[in-house]
C-alpha positions as CSV (number, residue, x, y, z in Angstrom):
1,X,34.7,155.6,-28.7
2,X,37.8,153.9,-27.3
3,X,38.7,156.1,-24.7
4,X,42.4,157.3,-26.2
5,X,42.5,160.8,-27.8
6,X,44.2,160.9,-31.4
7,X,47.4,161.1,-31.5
8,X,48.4,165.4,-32.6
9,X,49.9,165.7,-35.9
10,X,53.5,166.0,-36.1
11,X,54.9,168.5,-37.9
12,X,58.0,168.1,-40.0
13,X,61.4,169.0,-38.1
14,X,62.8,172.9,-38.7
15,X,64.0,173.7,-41.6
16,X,65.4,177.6,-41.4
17,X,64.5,179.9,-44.2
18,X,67.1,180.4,-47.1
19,X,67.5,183.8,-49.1
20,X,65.0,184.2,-51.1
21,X,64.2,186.0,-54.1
22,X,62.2,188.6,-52.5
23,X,64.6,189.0,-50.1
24,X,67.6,190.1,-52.8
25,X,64.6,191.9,-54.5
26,X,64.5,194.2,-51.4
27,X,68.4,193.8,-50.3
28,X,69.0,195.4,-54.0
29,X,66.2,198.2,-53.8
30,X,67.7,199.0,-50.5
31,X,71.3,199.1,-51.9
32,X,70.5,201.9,-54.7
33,X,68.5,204.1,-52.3
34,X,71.4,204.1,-49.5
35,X,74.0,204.2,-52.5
36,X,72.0,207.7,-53.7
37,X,71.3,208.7,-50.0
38,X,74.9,208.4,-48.6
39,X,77.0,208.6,-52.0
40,X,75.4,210.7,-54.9
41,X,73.4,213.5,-52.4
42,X,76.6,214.3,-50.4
43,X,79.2,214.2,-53.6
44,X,76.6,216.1,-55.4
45,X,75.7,218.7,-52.6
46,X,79.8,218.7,-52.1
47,X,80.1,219.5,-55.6
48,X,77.8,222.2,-55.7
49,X,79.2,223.7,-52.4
50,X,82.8,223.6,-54.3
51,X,80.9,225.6,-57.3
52,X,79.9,228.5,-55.1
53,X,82.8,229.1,-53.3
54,X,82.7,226.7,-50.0
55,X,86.1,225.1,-49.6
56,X,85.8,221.7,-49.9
57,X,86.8,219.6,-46.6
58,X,85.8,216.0,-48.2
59,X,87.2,214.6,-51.1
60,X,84.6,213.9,-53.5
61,X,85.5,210.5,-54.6
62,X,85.8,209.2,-51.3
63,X,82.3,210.3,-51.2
64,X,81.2,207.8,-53.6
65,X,83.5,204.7,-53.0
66,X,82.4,205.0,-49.0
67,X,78.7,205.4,-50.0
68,X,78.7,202.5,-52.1
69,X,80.6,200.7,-49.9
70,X,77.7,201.5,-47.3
71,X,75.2,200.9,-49.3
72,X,76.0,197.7,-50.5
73,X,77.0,196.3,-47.0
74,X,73.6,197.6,-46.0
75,X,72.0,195.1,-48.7
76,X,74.2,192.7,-47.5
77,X,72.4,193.0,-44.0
78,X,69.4,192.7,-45.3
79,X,69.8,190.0,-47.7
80,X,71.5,187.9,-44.9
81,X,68.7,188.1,-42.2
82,X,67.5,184.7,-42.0
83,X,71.2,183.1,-41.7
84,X,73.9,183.0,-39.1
85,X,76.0,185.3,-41.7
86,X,73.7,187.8,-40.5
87,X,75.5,188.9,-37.1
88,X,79.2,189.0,-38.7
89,X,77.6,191.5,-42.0
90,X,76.0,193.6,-39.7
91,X,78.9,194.0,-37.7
92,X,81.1,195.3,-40.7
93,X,78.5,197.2,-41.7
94,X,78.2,198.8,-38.7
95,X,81.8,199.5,-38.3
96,X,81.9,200.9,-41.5
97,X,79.2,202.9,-41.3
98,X,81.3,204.3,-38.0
99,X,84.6,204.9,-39.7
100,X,82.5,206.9,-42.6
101,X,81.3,208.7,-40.0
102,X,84.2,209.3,-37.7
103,X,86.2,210.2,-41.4
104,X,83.7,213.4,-42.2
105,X,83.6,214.3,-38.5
106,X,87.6,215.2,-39.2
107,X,86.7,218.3,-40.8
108,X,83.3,219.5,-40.5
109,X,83.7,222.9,-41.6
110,X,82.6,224.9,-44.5
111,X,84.1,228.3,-45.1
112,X,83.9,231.3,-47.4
113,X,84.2,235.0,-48.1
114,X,81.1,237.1,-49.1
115,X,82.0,240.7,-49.6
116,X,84.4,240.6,-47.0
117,X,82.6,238.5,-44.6
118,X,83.7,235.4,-43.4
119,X,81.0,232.8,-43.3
120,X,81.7,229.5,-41.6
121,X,79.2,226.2,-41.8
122,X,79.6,223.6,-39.0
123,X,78.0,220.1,-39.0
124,X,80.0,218.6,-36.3
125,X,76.8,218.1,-34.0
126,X,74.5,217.0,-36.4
127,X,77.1,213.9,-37.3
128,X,78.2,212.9,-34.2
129,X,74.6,212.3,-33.8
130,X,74.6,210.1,-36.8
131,X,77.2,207.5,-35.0
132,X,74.3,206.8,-32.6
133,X,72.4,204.1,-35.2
134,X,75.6,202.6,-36.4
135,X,77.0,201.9,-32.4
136,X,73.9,200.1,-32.1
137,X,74.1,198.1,-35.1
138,X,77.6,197.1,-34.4
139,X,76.5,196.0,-30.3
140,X,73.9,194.4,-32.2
141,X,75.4,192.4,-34.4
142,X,78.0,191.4,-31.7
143,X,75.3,190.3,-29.4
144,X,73.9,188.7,-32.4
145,X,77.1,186.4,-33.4
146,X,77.9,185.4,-30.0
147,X,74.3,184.3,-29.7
148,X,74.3,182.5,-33.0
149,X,78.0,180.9,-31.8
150,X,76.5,179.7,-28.6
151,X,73.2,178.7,-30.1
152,X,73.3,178.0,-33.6
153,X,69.3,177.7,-34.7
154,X,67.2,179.8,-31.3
155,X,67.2,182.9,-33.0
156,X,66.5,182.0,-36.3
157,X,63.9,179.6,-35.5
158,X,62.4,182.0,-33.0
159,X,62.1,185.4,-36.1
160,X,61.6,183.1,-38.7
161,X,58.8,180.6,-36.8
162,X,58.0,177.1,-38.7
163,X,54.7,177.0,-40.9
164,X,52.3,174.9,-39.5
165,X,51.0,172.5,-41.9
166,X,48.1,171.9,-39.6
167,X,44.5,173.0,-40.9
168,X,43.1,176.3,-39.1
169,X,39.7,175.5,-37.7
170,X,36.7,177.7,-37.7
């Protein structure tokens, strides 16, 4: 016994996860269900509403170009966690997913004659409640880019920790 502890094992310096396959594997999963969730339910329910009479305030096609445009931004985000790229996609996304939003809230209104009744749908609430998750994600990803800008590796290195190559004992 000499009296001196041994020296701690160093660990090799940071080295920030990359996109990986899983990653895309989930960023793609993701992508179909929002693209059937925000484009093919509404132009499909639009299109049904359109068969039975409702007058039509949304054009359907828009319905499909904005929800695929949603859904692939929203892969996008995902895909682009572990990098700085992250903050700058969620941002877009999250602006786009507040001009989709602010775009069906211009007309909100379903109308039609049964029998000589006048029968109005209104949705207005329900989707101004929906730009709640997107004005978060778009503060987010603004605090997120500043903080990468100023920053470059904290928060990366602080959700995505280093693997210790040091042996667990026990």
């Amino acid at each position: 016994m000499s009296g001196t502890p041994p020296a701690p094992p160093t660990l090799p310096p940071y080295e920030p996860p990359g996109v990986s396959g899983a990653r895309i594997a989930g960023a793609v999963s993701l992508t179909l269900f929002y693209f059937g969730l925000v484009g093919l339910l509404p132009y499909y329910l639009e299109q049904y509403a359109v068969r039975y009479g409702l007058a039509a305030p949304i054009e359907p096609a828009f319905l499909l170009v904005a929800g695929f445009i949603v859904a692939v931004l929203a892969g996008l985000s995902v895909a682009t966690k572990p990098t700085r790229a992250w903050g700058p996609v969620r941002v877009m996304s999250a602006g786009f997913d507040l001009i989709y939003v602010v775009y069906l809230l211009q007309n909100p209104v379903y109308t039609t004659t049964i029998r000589g009744f006048a029968l109005t749908i209104t949705y207005g609430h329900l989707l101004e409640l929906f730009l709640i998750p997107p004005a978060i994600g778009l503060l987010a990803g603004i605090v997120t880019t500043l903080g990468d800008v100023r920053r470059p590796w904290e928060r990366i290195s602080f959700q995505f920790p280093q693997r210790s190559s040091i042996p667990a004992y026990g």
